[in-house]
N, C-alpha and C positions, 0 to 999 in steps of 0.2 A: 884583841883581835876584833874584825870586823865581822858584824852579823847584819841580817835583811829583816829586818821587825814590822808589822803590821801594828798600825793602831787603832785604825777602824779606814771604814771605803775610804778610798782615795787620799790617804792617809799612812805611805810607805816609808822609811826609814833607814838610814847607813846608822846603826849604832854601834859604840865599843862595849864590848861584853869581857869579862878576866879570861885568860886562858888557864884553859882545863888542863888534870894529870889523870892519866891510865891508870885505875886500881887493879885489884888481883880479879884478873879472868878480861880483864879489858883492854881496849886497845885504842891511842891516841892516832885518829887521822887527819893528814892535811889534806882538805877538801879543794879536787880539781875541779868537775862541773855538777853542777844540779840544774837537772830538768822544772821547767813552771807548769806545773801540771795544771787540772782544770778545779779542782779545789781549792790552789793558793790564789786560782783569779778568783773565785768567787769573794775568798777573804779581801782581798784587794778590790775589787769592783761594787763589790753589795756589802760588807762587812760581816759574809758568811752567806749560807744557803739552809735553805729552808728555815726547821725552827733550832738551826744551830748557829749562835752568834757569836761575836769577838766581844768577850768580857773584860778584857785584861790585852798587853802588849803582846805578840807573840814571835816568835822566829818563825819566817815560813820556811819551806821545803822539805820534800822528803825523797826524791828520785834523784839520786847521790852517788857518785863513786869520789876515793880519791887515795892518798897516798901512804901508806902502813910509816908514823913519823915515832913513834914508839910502843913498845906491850909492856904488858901488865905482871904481875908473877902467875903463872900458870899457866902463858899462854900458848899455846904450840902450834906449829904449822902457819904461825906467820912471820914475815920476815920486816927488816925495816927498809926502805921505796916499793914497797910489792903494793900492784894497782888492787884497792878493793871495791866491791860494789856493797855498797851496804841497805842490805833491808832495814825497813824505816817500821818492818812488825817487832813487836817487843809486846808477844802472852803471858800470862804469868804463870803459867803452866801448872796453876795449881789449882782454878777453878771448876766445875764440871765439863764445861765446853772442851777445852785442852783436854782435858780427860777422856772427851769422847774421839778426839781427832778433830776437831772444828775451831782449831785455835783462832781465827779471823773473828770468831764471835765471842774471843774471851771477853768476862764481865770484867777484867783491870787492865785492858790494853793499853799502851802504850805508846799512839803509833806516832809517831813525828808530823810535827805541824800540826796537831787537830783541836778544833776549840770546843770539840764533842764535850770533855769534861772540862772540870772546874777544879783547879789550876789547870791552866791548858797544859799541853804536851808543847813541849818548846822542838820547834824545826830544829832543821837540819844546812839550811841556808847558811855558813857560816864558816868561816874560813880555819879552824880546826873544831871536831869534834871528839867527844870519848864515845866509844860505842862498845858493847860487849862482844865479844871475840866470836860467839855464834852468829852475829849478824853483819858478819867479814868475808863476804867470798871470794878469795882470789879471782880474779881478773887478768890472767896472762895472755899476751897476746890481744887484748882489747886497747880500743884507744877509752882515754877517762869520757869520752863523750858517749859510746856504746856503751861501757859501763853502768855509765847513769840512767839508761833507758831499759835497765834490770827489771825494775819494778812498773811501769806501766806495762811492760811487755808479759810482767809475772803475772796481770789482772787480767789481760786475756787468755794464758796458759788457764786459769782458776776456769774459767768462762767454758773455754773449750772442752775443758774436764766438765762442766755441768751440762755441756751437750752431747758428750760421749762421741762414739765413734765418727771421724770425718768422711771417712777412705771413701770415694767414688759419691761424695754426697753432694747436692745444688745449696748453696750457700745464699742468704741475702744480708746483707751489714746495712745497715741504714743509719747517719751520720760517718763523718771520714775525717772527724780531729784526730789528734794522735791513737786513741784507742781503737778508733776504726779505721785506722791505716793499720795498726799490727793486728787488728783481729784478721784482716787480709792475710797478712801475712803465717799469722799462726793456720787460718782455714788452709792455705795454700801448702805448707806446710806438712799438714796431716793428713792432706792426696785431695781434700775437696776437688770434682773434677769440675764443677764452675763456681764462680762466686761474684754476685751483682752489687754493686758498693752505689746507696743514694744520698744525695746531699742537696743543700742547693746555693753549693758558692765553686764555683767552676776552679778553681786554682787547687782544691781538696781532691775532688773529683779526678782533676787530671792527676794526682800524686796516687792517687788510689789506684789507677791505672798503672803508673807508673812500676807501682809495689807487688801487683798481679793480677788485678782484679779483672776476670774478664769482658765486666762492661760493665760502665757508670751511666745513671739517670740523673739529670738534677731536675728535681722537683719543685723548683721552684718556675722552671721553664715547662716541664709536663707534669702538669700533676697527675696527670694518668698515667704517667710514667712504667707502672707497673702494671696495667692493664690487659698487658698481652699474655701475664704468666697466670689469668684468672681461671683461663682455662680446665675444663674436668677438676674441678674445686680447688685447683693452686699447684705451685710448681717445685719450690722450694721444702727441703727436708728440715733446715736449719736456720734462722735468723738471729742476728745477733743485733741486739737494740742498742745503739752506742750513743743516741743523740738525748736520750731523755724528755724528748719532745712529744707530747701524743700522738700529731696527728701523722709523726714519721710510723706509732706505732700502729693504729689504726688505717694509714692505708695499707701496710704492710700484709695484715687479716688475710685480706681477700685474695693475694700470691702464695698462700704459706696450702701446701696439702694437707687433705688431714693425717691427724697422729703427728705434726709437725712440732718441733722442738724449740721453744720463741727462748732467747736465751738474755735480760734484761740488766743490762752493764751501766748503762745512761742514768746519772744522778741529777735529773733536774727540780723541778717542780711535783707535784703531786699528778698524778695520771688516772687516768679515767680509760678505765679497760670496754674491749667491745663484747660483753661476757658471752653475752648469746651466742654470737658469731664461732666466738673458741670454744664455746660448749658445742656444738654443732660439728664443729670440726676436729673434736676430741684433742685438741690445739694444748701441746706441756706448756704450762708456763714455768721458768727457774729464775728466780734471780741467783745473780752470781756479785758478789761483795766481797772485794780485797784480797785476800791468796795467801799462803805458807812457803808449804814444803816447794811450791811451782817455782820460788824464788831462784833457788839455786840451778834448774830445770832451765831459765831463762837463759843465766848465764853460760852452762853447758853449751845450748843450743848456738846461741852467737857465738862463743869459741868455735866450736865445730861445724859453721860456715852453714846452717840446716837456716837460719832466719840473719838477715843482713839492715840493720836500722839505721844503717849510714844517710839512708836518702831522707829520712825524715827529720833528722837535725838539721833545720835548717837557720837555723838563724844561733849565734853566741855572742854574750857582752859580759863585762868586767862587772866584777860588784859594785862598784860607784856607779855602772849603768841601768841599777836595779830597777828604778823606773820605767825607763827607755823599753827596757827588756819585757817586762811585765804587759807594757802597751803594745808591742809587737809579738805577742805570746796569743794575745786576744785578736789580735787581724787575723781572719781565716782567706782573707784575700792576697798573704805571700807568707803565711809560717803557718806551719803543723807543730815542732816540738822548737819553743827557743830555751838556751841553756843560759844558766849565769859559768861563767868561769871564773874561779878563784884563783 
């Protein structure tokens, strides 16, 4: 079978890998689309991010659905062509974190595609995979392409949970790649009754619109953009920090009221907080990292028509265009989420 292997930047690969069999409790699937999320570009562009590098070859991908092509002995409640979305968490459920309920921070994770440890976690990019039968959620009634989009959408479910309550709250998203086009749509969602989405590449912006957001800044063209909500010390209950960029977080400060809820998703570079300012303004900070139980929450909600991620798929290519794909994954100038199709 054919898999998508990194071997350091700019350095991608078609290789043949053996095909796998379904052991007891597992299930063999034939993989329709996987989402390039902004992790496998960093592998692909920089040879990782931050101080986490490509040691070794690895399979990218981890935002995956695809087709139930056999089970394992003990498996139950799945069927063989049944669409699954497969969560790419795999806790060990044995360490104290799982223990406490915070499986995202098990000490032997698992996740697909990550050069975090050493051997890495081999992707999901790959034209059949074995996965364990809990990390199989039926997908009925989805296309394999909404499928695939289970898992960035579960990383704002995690998000929204760390900011609690939305109902009737003023919203700001600041970045509009795929994670801050669904954090729109999760705030919208959970009744936000505005939500401001800033960016500063106009073709984001206007999808961000598109998706709900009641009005887009690009900041690259104002950067006071936010200015007008500085008013009686800030306007906004909730921000959600999607770009990982500073200085999207720091202009942000001065808009947020106090006791305000900054909710931080964006993995970029290292960031330099405005302390005084949020001390001042009694300003929560949460990071929110990776998601669970939200997984299967994701998928519900897109069945039952509550979030629609059709508009954000916007671009798909065949595994032999895994290149192609990867460089149109990273245009913010006509893609938000591109898919590989297998």
């Amino acid at each position: 079978m054919k898999a998508i292997v990194v071997h350091a930047a700019q350095d991608l690969r078609i290789e043949e890998r053996d095909m796998p069999e379904a052991g007891p409790g597992q299930v063999l699937v034939k993989m329709a689309a996987g989402g390039i999320c902004g992790s496998d570009l960093h592998y692909y562009q920089h040879g990782g991010f931050g101080a986490v590098r490509l040691r070794e070859p690895m399979i990218l991908g981890h935002e995956v659905a695809g087709h139930v092509e056999a089970v394992g002995a003990g498996v139950e409640g799945l069927d063989t062509g049944q669409l699954v979305a497969i969560s790419p968490s795999r806790p060990c459920h044995t360490c104290h974190y799982c223990h406490e309920g915070t499986p995202q921070h098990c000490l032997n994770m698992r996740f697909y595609g990550s050069a975090m440890p050493f051997p890495h976690i081999q992707g999901a990019f790959r034209q059949y995979i074995v996965a364990d039968a809990a990390q199989c959620v039926p997908a009925d009634g989805l296309s394999p392409a909404e499928a695939a989009v289970a898992e960035p959408l579960s990383v704002c479910l995690h998000a929204a949970r760390q900011a609690g309550d939305l109902m009737g709250k003023r919203v700001l998203v600041s970045g509009c790649g795929p994670i801050g086009q669904l954090c729109v749509l999760v705030a919208r969602a959970a009744g936000a009754v505005e939500i401001v989405a800033t960016d500063i590449a106009p073709f984001t912006l206007s999808m961000a619109e598109k998706v709900g957001a009641t009005r887009t800044v690009n900041m690259a063209e104002t950067p006071d953009g936010l200015s007008e909500y500085h008013a009686d010390k800030g306007h906004f209950d909730v921000h959600f920090e999607c770009s990982g960029a500073a200085p999207a977080l720091s202009s942000a400060i001065p808009a947020l009221r106090p006791r305000a809820i900054l909710v931080q998703l964006g993995l970029g570079g290292d960031m330099t907080l405005p302390v005084q300012a949020m001390t001042a303004k009694e300003i929560c900070f949460r990071g929110s990292f990776r998601f669970h139980e939200e997984f299967r929450t994701a998928v519900a909600m897109m069945q039952g028509g509550q979030i629609d991620v059709t508009p954000l798929v916007t671009h798909s290519f065949g595994i032999d265009e895994a290149n192609a794909a990867f460089e149109m994954a990273a245009d913010r100038s006509q893609a938000i989420k591109a898919q590989i199709v297998f």
